[in-house]
N, C-alpha and C positions, 0 to 999 in steps of 0.2 A: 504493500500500500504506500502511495505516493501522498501530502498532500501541498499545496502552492497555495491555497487561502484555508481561512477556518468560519466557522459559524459565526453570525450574529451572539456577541457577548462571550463567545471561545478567547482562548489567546492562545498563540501559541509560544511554549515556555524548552527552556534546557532541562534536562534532569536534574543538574544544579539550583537550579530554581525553586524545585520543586522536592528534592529531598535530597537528605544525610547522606553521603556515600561512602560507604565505607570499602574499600579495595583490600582484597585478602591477601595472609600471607602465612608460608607455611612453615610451622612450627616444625623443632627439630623431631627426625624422623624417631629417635629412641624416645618420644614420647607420647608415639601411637598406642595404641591397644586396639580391642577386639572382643574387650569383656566389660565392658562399661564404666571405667575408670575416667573421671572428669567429663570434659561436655563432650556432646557428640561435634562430630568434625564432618564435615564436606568440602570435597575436592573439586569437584566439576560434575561436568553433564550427565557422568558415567552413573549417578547417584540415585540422578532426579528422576520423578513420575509424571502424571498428569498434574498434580498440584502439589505433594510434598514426596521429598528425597527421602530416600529409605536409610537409616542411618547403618554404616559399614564399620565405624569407627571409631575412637575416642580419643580426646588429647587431654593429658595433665597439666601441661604447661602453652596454654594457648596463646597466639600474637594477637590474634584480630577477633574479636567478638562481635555478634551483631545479636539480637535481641528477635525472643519470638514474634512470629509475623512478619519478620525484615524481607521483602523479596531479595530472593537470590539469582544473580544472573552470570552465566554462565562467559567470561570475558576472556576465556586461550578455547582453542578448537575443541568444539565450534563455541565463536561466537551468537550471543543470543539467546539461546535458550534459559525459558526462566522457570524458577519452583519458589515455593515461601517456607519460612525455615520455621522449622514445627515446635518448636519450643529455643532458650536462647542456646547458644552454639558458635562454635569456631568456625572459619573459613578459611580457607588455603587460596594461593596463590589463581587459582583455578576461576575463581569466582569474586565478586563485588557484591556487598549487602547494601540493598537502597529502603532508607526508613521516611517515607512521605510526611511533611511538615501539616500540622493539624490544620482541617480544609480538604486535605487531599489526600484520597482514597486510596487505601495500597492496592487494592483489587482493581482499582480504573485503572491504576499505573501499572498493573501484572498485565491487565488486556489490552491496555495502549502499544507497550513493550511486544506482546503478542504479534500484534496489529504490525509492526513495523519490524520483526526477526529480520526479513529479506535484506533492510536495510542496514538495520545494525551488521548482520555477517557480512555484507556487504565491507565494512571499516577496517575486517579484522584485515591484518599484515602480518609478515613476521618471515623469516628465509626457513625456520623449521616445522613451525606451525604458526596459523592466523592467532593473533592476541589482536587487543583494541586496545590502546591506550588511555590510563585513567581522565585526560584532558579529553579524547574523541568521547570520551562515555559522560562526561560530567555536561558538554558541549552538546549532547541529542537533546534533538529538538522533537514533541510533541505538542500534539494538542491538548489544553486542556479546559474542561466542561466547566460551568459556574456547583458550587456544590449541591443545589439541588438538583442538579440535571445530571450529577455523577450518579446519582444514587437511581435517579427513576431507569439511566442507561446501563448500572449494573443489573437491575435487577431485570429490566428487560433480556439483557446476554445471557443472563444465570437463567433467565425462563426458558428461551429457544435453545440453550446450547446443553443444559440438562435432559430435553427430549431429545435432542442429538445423541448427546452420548447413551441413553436409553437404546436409542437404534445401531448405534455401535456397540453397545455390549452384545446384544442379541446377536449380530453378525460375528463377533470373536468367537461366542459359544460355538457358533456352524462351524467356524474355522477349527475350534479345538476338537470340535467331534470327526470333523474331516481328516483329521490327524491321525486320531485313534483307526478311523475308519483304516485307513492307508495302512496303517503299521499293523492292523487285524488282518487284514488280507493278505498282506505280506511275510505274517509269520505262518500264516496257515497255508500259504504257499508253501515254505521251504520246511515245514512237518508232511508232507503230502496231503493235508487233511480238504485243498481245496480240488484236487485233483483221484480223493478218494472213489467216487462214483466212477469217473472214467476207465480207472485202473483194474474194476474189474471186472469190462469189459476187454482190455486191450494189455494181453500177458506179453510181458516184454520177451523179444528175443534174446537180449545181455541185459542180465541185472546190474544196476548200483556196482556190487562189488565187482564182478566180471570187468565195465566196462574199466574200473580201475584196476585191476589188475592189466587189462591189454595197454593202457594208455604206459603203463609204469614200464612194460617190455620195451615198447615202442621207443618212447625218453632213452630208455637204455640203450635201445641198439642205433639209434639218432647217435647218441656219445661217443659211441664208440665207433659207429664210422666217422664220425668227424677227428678224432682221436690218432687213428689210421693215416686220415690225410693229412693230417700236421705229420704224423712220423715220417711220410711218403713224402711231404714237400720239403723233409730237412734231412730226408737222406738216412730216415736212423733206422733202425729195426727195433718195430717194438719186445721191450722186456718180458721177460716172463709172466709178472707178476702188474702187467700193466691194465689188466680190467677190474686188480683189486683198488684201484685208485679213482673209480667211480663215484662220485659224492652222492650216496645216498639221499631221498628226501627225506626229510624228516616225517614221523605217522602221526594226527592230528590225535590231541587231548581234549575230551570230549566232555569235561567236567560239566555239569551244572547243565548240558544241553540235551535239550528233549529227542525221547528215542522215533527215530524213524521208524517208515510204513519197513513191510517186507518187500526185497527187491531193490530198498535205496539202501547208500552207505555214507558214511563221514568220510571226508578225504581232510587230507591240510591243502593249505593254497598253493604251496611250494610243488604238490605231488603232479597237479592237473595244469600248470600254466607254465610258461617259458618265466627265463629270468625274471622273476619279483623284485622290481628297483623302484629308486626313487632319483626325483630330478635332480640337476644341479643349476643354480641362478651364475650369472655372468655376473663382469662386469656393469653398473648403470648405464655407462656408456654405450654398451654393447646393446642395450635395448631401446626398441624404438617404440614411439605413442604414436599410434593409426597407421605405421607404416612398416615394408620390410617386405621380406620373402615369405617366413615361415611365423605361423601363429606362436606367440610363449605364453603358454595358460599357469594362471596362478589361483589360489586356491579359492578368491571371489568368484573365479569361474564356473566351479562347482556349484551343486546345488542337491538340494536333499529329492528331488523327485527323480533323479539320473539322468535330465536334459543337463546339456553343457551349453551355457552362457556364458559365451564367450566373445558377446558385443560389451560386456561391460569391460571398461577400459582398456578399449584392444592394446595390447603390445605384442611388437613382432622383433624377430634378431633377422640377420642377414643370413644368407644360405652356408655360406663357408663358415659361419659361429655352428649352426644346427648342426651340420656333418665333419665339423670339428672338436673345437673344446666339449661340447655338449652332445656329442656322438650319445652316449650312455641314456642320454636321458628324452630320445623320439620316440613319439609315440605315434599309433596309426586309426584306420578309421577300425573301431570292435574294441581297440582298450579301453577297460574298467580304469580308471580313477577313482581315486580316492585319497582326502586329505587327512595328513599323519600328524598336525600340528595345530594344537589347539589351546582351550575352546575357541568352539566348538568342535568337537570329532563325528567323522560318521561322515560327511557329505561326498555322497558317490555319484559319479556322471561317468557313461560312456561317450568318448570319441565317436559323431555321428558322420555319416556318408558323406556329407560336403567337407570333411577335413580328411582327405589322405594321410598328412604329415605334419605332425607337431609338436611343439617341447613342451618339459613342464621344469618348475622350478622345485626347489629340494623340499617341500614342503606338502609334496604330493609325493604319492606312491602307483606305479603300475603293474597292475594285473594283465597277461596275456594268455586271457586260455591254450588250451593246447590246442590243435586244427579237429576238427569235429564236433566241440564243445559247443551250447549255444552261450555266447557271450551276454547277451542279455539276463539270462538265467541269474548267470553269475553276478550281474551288477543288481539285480533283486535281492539275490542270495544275501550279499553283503550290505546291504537296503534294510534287514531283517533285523529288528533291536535285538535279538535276542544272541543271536553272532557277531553284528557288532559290538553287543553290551562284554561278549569275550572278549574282546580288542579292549576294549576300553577300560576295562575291569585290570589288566595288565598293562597298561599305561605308565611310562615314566613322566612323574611330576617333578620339574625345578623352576623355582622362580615365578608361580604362577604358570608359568606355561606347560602342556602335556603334550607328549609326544607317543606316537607307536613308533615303536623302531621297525627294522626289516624284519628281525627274527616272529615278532608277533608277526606281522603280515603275513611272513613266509609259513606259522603254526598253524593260522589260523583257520578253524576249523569249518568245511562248508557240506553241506549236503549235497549227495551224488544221485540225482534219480539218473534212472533208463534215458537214452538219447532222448525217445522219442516222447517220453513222458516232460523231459525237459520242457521239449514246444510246447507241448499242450499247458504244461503250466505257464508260461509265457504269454499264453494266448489268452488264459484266462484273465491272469493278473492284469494284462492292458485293457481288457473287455470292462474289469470291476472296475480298475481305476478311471478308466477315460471317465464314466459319469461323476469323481471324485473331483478331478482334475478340472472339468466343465462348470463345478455348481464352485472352483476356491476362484476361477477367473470371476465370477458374477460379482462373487463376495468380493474381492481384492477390487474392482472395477468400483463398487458402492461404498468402500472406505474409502479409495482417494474422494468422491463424489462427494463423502461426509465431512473430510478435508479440506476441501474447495468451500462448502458451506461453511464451515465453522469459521475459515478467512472473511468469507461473504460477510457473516454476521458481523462481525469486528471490526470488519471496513467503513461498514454502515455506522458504525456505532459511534468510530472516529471521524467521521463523516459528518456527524451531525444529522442522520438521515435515521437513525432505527428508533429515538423519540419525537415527539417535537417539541421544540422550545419554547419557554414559556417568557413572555419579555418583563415579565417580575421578579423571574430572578435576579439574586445578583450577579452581576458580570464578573466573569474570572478577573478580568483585570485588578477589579477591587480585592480580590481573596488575593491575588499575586503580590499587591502592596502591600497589602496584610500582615501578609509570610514575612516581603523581605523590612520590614518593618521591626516584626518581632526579631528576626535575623541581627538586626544593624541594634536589636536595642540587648539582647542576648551578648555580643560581642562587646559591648561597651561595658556590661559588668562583669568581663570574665578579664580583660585589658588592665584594668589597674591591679586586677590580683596578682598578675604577674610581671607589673613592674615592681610591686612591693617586694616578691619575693626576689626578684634579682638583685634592688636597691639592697633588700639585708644581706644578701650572699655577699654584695661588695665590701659594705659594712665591716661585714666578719672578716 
């Protein structure tokens, strides 16, 4: 929201103008906690709700305190966003506490600041991250209402935007039950429970284990002709003892995972798929934004339903980086991805038909079935909270951050139906979900819509346009002299207090 004039009896004022600012700073770190020792502390965005932050923290020894009610606004990346601090509390560097001068509604100044986000992120700067500077933030400019007309325009917004958020909750419930739906389907996929009916009708030729067992010949006698032609292209004669040096796969640990139909088996991912790797990232340099030869997908790209979204933030390397330094880490169109570096974990996408050839960065992991496998399967397979919940269950934690290493990827344990059972589960799974998938687009489509509206309203409101004005009231103008009135007469008794006390420091 833009505006260039204000209402009849509006004015428009600085933040300065209009309240205390208090800019945060953060206390030393050995005086955090996590068990409620001294006030609660807020850092930034990371914190905040729809209207109050969830408290993460506590500080004994705090710099900056702002006082309950104080809006808090979020002033290093991102810029903008604002919550009100729910009782009084510390703030950190992250954030600025604005306490509105009496007249002036902290709730008109929460949905003014609303009103104008675009603009405020708009100020932020900074070479590592956007910050705003305490003089850009003291210096915003709003509009602001006479006080009767803030109240009749709060309680208008709080009327329309409370039915809002009524019709948005209602839509999360869909969205959460669509979730459940998805991960039902998908674990009764890979138990065989959704493909029960079919199975038995349609007795496989090679069971589960069978087909593991042929795939594991197959691997082996791959190795060992390849094996052969390394001896053959350096002239040696293989050893005696040269097919005891075959690296066995390792046989998957099946703890805690529910037993399969008859005909399927457990495999590890190591046993069914070609080398199990993970990317390697270049240099910055080396990577290019919208442009280049070959795609470099990073882990935004992923996503939890197995489409690969890979228009968001394209980056691309040049052809000689892909089939050079980062040889190891191409991928093609049928590999499973999946991200090893979190939180979040679990988010798996296959490589689709319009990408032949592509990199991934060290934070992704690739699955390449073996040739016969349905590869989709597999990215369902590992789509399944219940085998991912084994991955993740064995998770290296440091520093807040979790990682799967290779060795879990390589253990990890996946269900093996019949070839042909495979499709048919495949066929089902995209049959359930497509109408899954159709009713989260409507949903997702009607919360931006509830977004745009709740802008809408706010626009209006600062607009001058959601009540009408009433020419009895008083004019802001008069409440703005008011304020800086009490301001100029506030600072005249607080002024000789402190020459008195530096006159006696000289004294002494």
């Amino acid at each position: 929201m833009k505006f260039n004039t204000v209402p009849k009896n509006w004015v428009s004022v600085s933040l300065d103008d209009i309240c205390d600012i208090e800019m945060g700073q953060s206390p030393p770190s050995n005086t955090y906690n996590n068990h409620g020792d001294g006030l609660p502390f807020f850092q930034g965005k990371a914190e905040f709700n729809d209207l109050y932050p969830t408290v993460k923290k506590w500080c004994t020894r705090p710099n900056k305190i702002v006082d309950k009610n104080t809006i808090l606004i979020s002033v290093r990346a991102p810029v903008g966003p604002t919550n009100i601090a729910p009782a009084r509390c510390c703030i950190g560097r992250g954030l600025a506490g604005l306490k509105p001068y009496s007249g002036v509604s902290n709730r008109f100044v929460l949905y003014g600041l609303r009103a104008l986000e675009i603009q405020l992120s708009s100020m932020g700067a900074g070479s590592t991250f956007d910050a705003i500077a305490s003089s850009d933030l003291r210096n915003f400019k709003m509009p602001l209402a006479p006080v009767n007309e803030q109240a009749r325009i709060l309680q208008k917004i709080e009327e329309q935007i409370s039915r809002l958020d009524f019709a948005i909750s209602g839509l999360n419930r869909i969205k959460t039950n669509l979730k459940r739906y998805r991960a039902s389907v998908l674990q009764a996929a890979v138990e065989g429970r959704l493909t029960a009916e079919w199975r038995k009708d349609n007795l496989p030729s090679e069971t589960g284990a069978e087909l593991l067992v042929r795939l594991l010949k197959e691997r082996r006698a791959k190795w060992e002709e390849n094996q052969l032609k390394k001896y053959a292209q350096q002239g040696k004669t293989p050893p005696k003892d040269w097919k005891e040096k075959y690296p066995e796969p390792v046989k998957p640990d099946t703890t805690g995972l529910p037993e399969l139909p008859e005909g399927w088996a457990y495999c590890a991912g190591q046993q069914i798929c070609e080398l199990i790797t993970k990317g390697t990232t270049p240099a910055a340099s080396k990577l290019l934004n919208g442009e280049g030869n070959v795609r470099f997908l990073k882990v935004y790209n992923l996503t939890t339903s197995g489409a690969l979204n890979y228009n968001i933030k394209p980056t691309f390397i040049d052809r000689e980086v892909h089939f050079g330094e980062l040889n190891r880490s191409i991928v093609r169109t049928g590999d499973v991805l999946i991200n090893i570096v979190g939180p979040p974990l679990g988010q798996v996408s296959m490589v689709p038909k319009e990408i032949s050839e592509a990199n991934i960065n060290q934070a992704i992991a690739r699955y390449r079935p073996l040739p016969g496998l349905n590869n989709r399967f597999m990215m369902y397979a590992l789509m399944a909270e219940k085998i991912m919940g084994w991955a993740i269950a064995r998770a290296k934690t440091t520093v807040g951050q979790t990682n799967l290493t290779l060795e879990i990827c390589r253990e990890l344990p996946l269900p093996l139906p019949p070839n042909k059972e495979q499709d048919e589960v495949v066929q089902k799974i995209s049959h359930q979900l497509s109408f899954a998938d159709a009713a989260g687009i409507t949903i997702e489509s009607a919360l931006k819509r509830a977004a745009l509206l709740r802008q809408s309203i706010l626009k209006r409101a600062f607009e001058g346009r959601l009540v009408p004005q009433d020419p009895n009231d008083e004019p802001a103008s008069v409440l703005l002299e008011r304020i800086r009135a009490k301001r100029a007469e506030q600072a005249a008794t607080v002024k000789p207090a402190r020459i008195k006390r530096k006159e006696k420091g000289h004294a002494s």
